[in-house]
C-alpha positions as a Markdown table, in Angstrom:
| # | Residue | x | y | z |
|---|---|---|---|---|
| 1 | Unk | 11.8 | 36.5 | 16.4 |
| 2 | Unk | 8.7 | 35.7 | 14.8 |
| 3 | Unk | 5.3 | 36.6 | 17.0 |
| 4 | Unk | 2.8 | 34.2 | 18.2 |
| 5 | Unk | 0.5 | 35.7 | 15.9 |
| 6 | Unk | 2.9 | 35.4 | 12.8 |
| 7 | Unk | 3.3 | 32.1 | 13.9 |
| 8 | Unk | -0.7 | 31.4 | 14.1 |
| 9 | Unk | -1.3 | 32.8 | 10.3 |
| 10 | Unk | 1.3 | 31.3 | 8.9 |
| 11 | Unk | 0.0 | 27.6 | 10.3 |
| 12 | Unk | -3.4 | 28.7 | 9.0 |
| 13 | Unk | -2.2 | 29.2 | 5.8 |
| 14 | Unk | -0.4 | 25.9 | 6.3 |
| 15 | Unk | -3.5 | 23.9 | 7.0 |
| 16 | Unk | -5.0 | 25.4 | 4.2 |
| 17 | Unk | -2.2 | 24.0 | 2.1 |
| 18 | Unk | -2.3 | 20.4 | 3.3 |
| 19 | Unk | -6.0 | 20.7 | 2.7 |
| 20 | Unk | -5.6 | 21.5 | -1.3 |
| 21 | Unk | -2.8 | 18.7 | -1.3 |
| 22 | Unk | -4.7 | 16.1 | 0.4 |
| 23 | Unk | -7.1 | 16.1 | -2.8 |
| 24 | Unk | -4.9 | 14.4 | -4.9 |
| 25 | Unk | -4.8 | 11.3 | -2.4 |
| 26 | Unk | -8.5 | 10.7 | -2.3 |
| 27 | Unk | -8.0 | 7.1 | -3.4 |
| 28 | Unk | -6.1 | 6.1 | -0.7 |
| 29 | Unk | -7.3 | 3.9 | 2.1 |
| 30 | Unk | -7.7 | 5.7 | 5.2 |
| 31 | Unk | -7.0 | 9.0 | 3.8 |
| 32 | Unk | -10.6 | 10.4 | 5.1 |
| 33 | Unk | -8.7 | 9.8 | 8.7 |
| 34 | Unk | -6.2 | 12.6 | 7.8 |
| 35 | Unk | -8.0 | 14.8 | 6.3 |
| 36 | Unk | -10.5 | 14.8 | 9.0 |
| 37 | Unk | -7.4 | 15.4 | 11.4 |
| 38 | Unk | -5.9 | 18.4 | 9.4 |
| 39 | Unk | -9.6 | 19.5 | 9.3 |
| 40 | Unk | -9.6 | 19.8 | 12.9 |
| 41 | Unk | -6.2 | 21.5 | 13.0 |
| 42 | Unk | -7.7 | 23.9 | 10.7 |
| 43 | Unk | -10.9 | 24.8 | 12.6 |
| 44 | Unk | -8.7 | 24.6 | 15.7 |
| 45 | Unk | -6.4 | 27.1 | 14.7 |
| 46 | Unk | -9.7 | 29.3 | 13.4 |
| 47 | Unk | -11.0 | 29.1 | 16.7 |
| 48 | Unk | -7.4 | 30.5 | 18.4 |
| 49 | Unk | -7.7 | 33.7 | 16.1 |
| 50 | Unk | -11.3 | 34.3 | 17.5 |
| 51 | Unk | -9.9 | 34.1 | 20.8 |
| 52 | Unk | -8.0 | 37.1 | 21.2 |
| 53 | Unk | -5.4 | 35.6 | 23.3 |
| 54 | Unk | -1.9 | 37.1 | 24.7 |
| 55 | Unk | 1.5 | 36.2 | 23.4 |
| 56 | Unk | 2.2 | 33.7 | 26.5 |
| 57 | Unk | -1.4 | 32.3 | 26.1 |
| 58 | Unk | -1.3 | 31.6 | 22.6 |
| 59 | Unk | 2.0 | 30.4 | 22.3 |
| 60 | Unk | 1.0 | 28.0 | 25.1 |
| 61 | Unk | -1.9 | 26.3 | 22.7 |
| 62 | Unk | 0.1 | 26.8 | 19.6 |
| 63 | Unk | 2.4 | 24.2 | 21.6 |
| 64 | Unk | -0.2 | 21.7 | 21.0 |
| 65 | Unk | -0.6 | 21.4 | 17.6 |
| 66 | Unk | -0.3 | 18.5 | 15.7 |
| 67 | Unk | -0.1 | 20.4 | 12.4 |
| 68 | Unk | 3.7 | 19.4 | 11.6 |
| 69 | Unk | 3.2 | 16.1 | 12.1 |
| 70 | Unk | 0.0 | 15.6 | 9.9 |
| 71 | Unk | 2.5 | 17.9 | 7.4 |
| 72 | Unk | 4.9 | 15.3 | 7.6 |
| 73 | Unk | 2.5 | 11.8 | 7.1 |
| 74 | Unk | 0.8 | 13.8 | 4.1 |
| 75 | Unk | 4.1 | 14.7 | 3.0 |
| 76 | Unk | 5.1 | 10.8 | 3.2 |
| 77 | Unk | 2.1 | 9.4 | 1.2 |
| 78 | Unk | 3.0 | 12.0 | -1.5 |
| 79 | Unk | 6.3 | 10.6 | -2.0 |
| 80 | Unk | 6.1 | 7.1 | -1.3 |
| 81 | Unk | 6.0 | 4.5 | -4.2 |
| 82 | Unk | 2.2 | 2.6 | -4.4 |
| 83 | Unk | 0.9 | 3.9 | -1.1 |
| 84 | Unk | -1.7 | 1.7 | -0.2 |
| 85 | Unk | -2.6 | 2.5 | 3.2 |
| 86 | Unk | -3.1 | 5.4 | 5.6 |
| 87 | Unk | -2.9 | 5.6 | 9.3 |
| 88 | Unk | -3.8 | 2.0 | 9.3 |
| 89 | Unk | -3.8 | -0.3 | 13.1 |
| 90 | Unk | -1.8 | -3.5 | 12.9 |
| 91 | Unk | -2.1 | -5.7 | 16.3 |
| 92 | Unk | 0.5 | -8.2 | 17.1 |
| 93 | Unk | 1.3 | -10.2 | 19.8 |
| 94 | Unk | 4.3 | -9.9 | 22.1 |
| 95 | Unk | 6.1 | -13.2 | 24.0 |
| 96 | Unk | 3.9 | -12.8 | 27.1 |
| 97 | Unk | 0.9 | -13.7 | 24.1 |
| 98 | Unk | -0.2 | -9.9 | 24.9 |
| 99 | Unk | -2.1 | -8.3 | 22.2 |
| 100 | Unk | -1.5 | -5.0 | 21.7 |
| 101 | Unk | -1.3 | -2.7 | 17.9 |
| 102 | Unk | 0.5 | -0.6 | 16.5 |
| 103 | Unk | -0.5 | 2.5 | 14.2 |
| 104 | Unk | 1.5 | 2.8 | 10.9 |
| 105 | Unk | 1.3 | 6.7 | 9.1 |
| 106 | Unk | 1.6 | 5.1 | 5.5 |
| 107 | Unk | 2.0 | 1.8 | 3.9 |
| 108 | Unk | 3.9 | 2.3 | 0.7 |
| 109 | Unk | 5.3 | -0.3 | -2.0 |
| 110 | Unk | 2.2 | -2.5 | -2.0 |
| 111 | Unk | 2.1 | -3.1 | 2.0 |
| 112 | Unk | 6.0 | -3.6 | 2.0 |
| 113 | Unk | 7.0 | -0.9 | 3.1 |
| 114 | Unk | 5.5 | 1.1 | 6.8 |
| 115 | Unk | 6.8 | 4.3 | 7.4 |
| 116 | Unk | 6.3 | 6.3 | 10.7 |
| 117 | Unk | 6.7 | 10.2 | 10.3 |
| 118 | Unk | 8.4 | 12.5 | 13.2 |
| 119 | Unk | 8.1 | 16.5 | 13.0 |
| 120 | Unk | 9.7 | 16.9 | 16.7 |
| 121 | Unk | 13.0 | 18.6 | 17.8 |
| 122 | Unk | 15.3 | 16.2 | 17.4 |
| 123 | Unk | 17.2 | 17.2 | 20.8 |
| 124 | Unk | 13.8 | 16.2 | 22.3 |
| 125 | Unk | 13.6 | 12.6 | 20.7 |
| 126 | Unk | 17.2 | 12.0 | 22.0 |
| 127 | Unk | 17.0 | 13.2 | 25.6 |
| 128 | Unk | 13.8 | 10.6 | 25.8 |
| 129 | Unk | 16.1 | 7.9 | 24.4 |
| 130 | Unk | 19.0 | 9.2 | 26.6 |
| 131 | Unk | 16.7 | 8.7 | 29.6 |
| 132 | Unk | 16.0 | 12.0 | 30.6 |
| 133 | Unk | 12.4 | 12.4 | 29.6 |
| 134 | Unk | 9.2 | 12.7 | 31.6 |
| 135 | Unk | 6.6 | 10.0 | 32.9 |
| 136 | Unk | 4.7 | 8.7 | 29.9 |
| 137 | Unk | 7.0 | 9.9 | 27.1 |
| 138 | Unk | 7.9 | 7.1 | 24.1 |
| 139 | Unk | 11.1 | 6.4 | 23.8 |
| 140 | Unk | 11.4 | 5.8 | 19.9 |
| 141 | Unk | 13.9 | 2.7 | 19.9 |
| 142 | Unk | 11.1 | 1.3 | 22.3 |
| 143 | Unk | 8.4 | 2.0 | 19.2 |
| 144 | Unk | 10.6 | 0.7 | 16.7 |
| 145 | Unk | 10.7 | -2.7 | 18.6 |
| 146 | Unk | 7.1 | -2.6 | 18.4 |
| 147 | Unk | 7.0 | -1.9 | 14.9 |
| 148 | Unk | 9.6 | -4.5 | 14.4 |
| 149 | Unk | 7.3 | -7.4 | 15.7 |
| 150 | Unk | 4.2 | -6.3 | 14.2 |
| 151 | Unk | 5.4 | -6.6 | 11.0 |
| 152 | Unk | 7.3 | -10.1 | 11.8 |
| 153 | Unk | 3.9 | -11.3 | 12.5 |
| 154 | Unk | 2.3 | -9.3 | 9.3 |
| 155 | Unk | 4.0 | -10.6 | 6.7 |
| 156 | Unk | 3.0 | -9.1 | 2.5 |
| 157 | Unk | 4.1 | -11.0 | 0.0 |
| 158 | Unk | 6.4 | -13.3 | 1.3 |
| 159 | Unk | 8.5 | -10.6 | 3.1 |
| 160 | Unk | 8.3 | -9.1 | 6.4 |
| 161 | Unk | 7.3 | -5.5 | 5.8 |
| 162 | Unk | 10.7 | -3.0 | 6.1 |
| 163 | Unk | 10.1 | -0.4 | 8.6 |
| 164 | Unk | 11.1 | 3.6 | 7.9 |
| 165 | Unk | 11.3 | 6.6 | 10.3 |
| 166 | Unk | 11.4 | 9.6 | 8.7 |
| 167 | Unk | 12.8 | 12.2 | 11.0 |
| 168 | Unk | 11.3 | 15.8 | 9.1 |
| 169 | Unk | 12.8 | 17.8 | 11.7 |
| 170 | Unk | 16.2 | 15.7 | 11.5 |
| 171 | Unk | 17.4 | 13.1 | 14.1 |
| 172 | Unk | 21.0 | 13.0 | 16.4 |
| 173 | Unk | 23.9 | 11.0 | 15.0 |
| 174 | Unk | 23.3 | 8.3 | 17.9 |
| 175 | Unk | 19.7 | 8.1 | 17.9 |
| 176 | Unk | 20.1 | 7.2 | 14.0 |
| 177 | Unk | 22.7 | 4.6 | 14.7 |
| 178 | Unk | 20.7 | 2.4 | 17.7 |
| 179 | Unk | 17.6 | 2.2 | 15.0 |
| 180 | Unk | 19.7 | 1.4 | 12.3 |
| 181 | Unk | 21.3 | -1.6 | 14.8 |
| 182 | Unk | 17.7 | -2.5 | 15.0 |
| 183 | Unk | 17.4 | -2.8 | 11.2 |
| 184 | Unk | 15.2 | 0.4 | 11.2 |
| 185 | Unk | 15.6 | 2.5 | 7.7 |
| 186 | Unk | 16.1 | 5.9 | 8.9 |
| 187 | Unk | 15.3 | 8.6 | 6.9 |
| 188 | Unk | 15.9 | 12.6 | 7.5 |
| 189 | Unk | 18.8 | 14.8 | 8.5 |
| 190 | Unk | 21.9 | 13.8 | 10.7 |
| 191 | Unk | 22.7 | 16.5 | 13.7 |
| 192 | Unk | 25.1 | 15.9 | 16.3 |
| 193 | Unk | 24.1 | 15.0 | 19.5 |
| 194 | Unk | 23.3 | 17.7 | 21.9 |
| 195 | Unk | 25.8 | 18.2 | 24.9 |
| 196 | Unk | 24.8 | 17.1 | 28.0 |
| 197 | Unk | 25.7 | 19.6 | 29.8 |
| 198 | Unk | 24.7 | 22.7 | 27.6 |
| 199 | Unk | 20.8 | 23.2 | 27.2 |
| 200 | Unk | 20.3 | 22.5 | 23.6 |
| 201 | Unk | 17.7 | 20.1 | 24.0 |
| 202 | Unk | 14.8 | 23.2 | 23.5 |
| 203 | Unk | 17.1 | 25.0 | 20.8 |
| 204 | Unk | 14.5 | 25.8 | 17.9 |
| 205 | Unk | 15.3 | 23.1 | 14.3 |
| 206 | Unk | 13.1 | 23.9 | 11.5 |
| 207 | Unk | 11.4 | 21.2 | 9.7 |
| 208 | Unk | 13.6 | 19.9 | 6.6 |
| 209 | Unk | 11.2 | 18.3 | 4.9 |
| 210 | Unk | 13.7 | 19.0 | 1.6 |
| 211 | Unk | 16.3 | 16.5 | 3.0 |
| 212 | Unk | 13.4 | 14.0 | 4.4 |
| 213 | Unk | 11.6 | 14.1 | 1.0 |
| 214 | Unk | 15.1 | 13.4 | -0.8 |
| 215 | Unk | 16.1 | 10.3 | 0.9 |
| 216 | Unk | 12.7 | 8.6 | 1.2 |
| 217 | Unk | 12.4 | 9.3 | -3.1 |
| 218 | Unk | 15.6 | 7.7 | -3.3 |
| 219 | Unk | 14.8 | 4.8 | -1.2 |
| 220 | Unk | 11.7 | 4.3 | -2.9 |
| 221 | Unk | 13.9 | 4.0 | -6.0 |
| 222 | Unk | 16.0 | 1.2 | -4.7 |
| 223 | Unk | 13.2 | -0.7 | -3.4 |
| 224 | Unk | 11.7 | -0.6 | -7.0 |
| 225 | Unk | 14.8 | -2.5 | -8.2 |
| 226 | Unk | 13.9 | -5.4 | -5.7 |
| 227 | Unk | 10.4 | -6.2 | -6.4 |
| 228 | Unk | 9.2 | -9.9 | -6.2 |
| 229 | Unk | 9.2 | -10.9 | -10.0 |
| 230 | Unk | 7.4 | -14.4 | -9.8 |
| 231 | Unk | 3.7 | -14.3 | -10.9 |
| 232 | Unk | 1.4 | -17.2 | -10.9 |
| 233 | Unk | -1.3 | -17.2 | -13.3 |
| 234 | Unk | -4.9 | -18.3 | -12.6 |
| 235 | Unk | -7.5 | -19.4 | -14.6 |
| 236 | Unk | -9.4 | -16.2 | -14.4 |
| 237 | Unk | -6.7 | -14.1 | -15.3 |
| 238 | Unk | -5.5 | -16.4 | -18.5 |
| 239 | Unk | -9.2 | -15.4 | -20.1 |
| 240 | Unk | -9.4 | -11.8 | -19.2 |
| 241 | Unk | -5.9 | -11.8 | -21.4 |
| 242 | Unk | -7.4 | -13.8 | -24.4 |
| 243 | Unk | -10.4 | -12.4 | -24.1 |
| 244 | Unk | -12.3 | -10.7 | -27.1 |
| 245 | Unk | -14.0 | -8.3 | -24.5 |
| 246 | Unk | -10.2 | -7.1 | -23.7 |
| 247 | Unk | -8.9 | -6.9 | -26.6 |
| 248 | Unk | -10.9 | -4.3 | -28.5 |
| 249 | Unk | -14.6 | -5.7 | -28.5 |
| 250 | Unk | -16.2 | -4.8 | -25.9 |
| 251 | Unk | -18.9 | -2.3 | -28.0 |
| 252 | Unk | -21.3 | -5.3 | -28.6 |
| 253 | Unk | -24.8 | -5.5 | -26.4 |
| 254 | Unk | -24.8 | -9.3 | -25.8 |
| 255 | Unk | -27.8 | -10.8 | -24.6 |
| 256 | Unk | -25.6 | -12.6 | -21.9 |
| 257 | Unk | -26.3 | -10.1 | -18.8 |
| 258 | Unk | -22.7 | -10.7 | -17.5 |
| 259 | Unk | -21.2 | -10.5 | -20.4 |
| 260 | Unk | -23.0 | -6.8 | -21.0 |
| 261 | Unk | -21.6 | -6.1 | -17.5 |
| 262 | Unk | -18.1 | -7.0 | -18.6 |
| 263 | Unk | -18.2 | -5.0 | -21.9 |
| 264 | Unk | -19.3 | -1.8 | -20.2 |
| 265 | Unk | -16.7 | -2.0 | -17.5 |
| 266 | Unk | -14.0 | -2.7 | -20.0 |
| 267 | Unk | -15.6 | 0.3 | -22.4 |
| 268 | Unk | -15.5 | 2.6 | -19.0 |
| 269 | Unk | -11.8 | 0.9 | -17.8 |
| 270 | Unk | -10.4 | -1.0 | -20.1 |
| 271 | Unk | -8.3 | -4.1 | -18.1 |
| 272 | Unk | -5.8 | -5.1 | -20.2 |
| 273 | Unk | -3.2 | -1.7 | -20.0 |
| 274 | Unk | -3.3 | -2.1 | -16.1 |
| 275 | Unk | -2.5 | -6.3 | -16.5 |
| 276 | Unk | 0.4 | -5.6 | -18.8 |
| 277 | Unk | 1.7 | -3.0 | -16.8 |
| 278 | Unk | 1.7 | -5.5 | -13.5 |
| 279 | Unk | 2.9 | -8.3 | -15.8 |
| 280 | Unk | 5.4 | -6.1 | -17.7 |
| 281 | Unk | 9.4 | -7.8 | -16.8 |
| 282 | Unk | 7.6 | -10.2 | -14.7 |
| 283 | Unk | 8.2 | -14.5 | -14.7 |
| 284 | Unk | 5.3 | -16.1 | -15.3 |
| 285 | Unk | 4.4 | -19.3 | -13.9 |
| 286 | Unk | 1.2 | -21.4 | -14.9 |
| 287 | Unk | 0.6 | -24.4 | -12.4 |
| 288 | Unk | -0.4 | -27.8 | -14.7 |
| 289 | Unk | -3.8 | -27.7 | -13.2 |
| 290 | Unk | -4.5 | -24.1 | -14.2 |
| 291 | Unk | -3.3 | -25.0 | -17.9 |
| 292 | Unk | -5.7 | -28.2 | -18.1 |
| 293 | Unk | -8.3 | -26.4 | -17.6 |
| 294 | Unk | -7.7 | -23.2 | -19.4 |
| 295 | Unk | -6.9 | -25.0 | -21.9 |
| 296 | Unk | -10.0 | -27.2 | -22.0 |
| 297 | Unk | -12.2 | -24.0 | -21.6 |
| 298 | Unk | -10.5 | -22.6 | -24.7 |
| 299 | Unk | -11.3 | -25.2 | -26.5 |
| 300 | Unk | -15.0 | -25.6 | -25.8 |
| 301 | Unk | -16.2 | -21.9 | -25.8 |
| 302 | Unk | -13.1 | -19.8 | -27.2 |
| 303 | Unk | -13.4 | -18.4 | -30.9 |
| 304 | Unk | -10.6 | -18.3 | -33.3 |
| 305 | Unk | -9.0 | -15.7 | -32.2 |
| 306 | Unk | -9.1 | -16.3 | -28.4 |
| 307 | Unk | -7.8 | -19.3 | -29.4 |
| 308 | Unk | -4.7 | -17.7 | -31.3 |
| 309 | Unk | -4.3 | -15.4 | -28.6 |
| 310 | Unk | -4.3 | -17.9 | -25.8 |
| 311 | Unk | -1.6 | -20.3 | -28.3 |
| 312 | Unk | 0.2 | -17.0 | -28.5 |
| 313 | Unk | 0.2 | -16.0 | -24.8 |
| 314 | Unk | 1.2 | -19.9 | -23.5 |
| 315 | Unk | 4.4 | -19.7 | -25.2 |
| 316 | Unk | 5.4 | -16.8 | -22.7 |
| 317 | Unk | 4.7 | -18.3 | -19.8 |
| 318 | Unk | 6.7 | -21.0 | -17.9 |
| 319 | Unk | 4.1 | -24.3 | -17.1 |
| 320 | Unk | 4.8 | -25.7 | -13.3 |
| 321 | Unk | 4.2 | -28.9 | -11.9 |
| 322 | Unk | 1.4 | -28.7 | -9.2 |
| 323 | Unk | 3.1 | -28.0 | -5.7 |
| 324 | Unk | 0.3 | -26.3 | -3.3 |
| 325 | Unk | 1.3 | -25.6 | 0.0 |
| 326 | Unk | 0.7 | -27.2 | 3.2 |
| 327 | Unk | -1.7 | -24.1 | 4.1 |
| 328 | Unk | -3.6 | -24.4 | 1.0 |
| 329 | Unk | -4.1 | -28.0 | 1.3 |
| 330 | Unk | -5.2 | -27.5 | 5.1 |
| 331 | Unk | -8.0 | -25.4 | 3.4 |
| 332 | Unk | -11.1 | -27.1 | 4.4 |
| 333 | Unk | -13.6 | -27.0 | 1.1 |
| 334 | Unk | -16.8 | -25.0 | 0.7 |
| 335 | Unk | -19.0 | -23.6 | -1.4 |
| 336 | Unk | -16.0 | -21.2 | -2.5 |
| 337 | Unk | -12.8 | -23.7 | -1.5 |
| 338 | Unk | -12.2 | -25.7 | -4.4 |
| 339 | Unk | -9.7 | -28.5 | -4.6 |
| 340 | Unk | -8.6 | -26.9 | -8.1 |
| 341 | Unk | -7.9 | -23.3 | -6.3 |
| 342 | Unk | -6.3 | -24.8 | -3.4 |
| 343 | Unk | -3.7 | -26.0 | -6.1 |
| 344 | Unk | -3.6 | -23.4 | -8.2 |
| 345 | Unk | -3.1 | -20.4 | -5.0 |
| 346 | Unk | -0.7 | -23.4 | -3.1 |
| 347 | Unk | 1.2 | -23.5 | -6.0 |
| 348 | Unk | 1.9 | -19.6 | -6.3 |
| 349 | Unk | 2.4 | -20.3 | -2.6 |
| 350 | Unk | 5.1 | -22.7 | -2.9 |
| 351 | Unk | 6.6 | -20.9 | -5.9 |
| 352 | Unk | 6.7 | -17.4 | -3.3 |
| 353 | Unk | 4.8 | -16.2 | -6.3 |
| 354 | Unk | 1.8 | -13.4 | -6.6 |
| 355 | Unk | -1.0 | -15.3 | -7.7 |
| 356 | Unk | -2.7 | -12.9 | -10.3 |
| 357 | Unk | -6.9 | -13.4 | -10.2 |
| 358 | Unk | -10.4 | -12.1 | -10.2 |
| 359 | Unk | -11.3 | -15.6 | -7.8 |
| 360 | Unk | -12.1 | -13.1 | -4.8 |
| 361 | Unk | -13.9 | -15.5 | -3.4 |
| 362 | Unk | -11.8 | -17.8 | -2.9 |
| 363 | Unk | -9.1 | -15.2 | -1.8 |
| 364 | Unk | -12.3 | -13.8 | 1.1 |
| 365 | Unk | -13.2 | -18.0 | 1.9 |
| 366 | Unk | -9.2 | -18.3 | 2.6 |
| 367 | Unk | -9.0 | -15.1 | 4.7 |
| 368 | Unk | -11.9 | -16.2 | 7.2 |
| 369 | Unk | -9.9 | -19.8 | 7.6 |
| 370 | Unk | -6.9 | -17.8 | 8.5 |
| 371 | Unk | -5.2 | -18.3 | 5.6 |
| 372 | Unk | -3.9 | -15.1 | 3.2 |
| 373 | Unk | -2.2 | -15.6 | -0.5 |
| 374 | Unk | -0.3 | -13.0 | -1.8 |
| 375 | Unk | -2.8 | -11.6 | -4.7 |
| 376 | Unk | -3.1 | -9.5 | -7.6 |
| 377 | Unk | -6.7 | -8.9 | -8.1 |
| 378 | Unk | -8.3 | -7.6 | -11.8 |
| 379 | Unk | -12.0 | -7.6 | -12.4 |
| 380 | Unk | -13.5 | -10.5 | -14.4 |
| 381 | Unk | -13.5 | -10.9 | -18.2 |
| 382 | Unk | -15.1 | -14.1 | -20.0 |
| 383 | Unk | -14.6 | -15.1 | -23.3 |
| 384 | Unk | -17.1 | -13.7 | -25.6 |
| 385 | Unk | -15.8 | -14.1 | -29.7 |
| 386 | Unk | -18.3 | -16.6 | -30.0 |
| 387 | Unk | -21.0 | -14.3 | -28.5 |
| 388 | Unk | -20.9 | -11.4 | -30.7 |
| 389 | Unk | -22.5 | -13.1 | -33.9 |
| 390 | Unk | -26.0 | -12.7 | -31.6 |
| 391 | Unk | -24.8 | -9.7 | -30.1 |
| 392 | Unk | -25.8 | -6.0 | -31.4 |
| 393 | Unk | -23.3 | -2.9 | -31.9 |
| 394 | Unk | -23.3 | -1.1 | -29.2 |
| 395 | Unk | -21.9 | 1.8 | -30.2 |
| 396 | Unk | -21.4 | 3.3 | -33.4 |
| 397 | Unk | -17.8 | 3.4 | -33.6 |
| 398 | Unk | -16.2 | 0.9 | -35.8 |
| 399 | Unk | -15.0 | -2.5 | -33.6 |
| 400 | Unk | -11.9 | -4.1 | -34.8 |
């Protein structure tokens, strides 16, 4: 059997591990919230080694780390398909109009998909849900109730986010079988239920991150085959895809401030590649108010081959009636609530469509009415052929 102090170096060299890893994920919302927590593990573990402490003693604070359980969330966002959140609150309210909130460990697949990590015994987690835990301990059917409602009442995209418990330590046969009744996806390692009568529930079960890692990769794949493929164009995004800036001339200095802006975003990240890519196999849907007015704008200030470009692009995409929604209509106007938007978003609305755009104001103006669209948003591109006969090469590199 391995001593405490065995067992204190080779969490040190743990935390040191998770540390490296967590680098990789420094784009993530709410990622500084776990790597400040596997900081602290870190410097507590430190201070444990300075201690000097007995077996008994340090066995007794090694008890208390949180170190598996920050393994298993970091282990979560690694694997999880377009994690978009970390450790993030949602509140909800329950019948009794009480609000309270949960705490979700990742949000993968775009906000569809929360997923709560475990890294305890297993024999533990069912003797609370057999009823034989202490004062204060969760039972986790109770949490995945909670988790159930707050994600009825947060709903992404049109869907109610799925719930996931990954179980890195495992979970018992019947512990597995009452979330599943509760339309929880379980993920981890089936065990058969401890005898009552036998202790087992303190027998030692090593983490098996291996068979966690496997399922959740292979959920992740089957939830890729099910994505919402209705998109609803907006105005803004049926320029940045005709636009000259976009497509390969964006090394002009215009005298248009904006437009300068534009081109040296697009020379820094170019948009198009990541448009296609969330366009790629997708339906597209262009509301007859949207199409007036592209259209109109094309004609006015588009050059000759925005023009072709936008001919060429209209003939891919499917042209709606306008159909906005009665929450979109209920919008009341201001100075960025337009009665065109609230057609063009209540359309998507209707149509249970993403609404692609760089209108975030509109999208910010809806959100503090109470009122949220499901959105793709891109950065803003205007059209600019007819701009670069003023404009000067910016760089020296030949522009197609």
């Amino acid at each position: 059997m391995a001593t405490m102090q065995t067992i204190l170096r080779q969490r040190k060299e743990k935390a040191s591990e998770l540390l490296k890893r967590i680098k990789k994920l420094e784009n993530v919302n709410g990622i500084g919230k776990l790597h400040r927590k596997i900081d602290a593990e870190n410097d507590f573990l430190l201070s444990l080694e300075e201690l000097e402490l007995d077996e008994k003693a340090l066995g007794h604070h090694l008890s208390s780390s949180n170190l598996s359980y920050l393994e298993a969330v970091l282990t979560t966002s690694e694997n999880s398909g377009n994690v978009r959140d970390i450790m993030k609150r949602f509140v909800y309210s329950s019948r009794e109009d009480i609000v309270s909130e949960v705490i979700v460990d990742v949000i993968g697949d775009n906000g569809k998909l929360w997923l709560k990590g475990f890294a305890r015994n297993p024999y533990a987690i069912h003797r609370i849900w057999d009823g034989l835990g202490q004062y204060g301990d969760t039972d986790v059917c109770k949490l995945a109730s909670e988790f159930q409602a707050a994600a009825e009442q947060n709903v992404v995209d049109f869907t109610v986010p799925k719930v996931v418990f990954l179980f890195a330590a495992g979970v018992t046969k019947s512990v597995a079988d009452d979330l599943e009744n509760m339309a929880i996806q379980v993920i981890g390692k089936r065990i058969d239920d401890p005898d009552r009568k036998k202790k087992g529930s303190n027998s030692k079960i090593d983490l098996c991150f291996d068979d966690a890692v496997y399922g959740l990769r292979k959920y992740c794949k089957l939830l890729d085959s099910k994505q919402n493929h209705k998109v609803n164009l907006d105005i803004t995004t049926l320029i940045a895809l005709v636009s000259s800036i976009t497509n390969g001339h964006c090394n002009f200095d215009f005298e248009d401030e904006t437009l300068n802006s534009q081109a040296k975003q697009e020379r820094e990240k170019p948009l198009l590649p990541t448009l296609k890519s969330f366009l790629k196999d997708k339906d597209l849907y262009v509301c007859q108010t949207a199409l007036n007015a592209f259209q109109k704008i094309i004609s006015i200030i588009g050059g000759e081959k925005e023009s072709a470009k936008a001919d060429e692009l209209l003939r891919k995409i499917e042209v709606v009636d306008d159909n906005p929604s009665k929450q979109a209509l209920n919008l009341s106007k201001s100075t960025h609530i337009k009665e065109r938007s609230k057609i063009i978003f209540g359309t998507g609305d209707t149509l249970k469509a993403i609404t692609v755009t760089a209108n975030i104001s509109f999208i910010r103006a809806a959100h503090n009415q109470g009122v949220n669209f499901s959105t793709y948003l891109h950065s803003s591109r205007a059209l600019s052929e007819k701009k670069e006969k003023g404009a000067k090469t910016y760089l020296a590199s030949k522009v197609n």
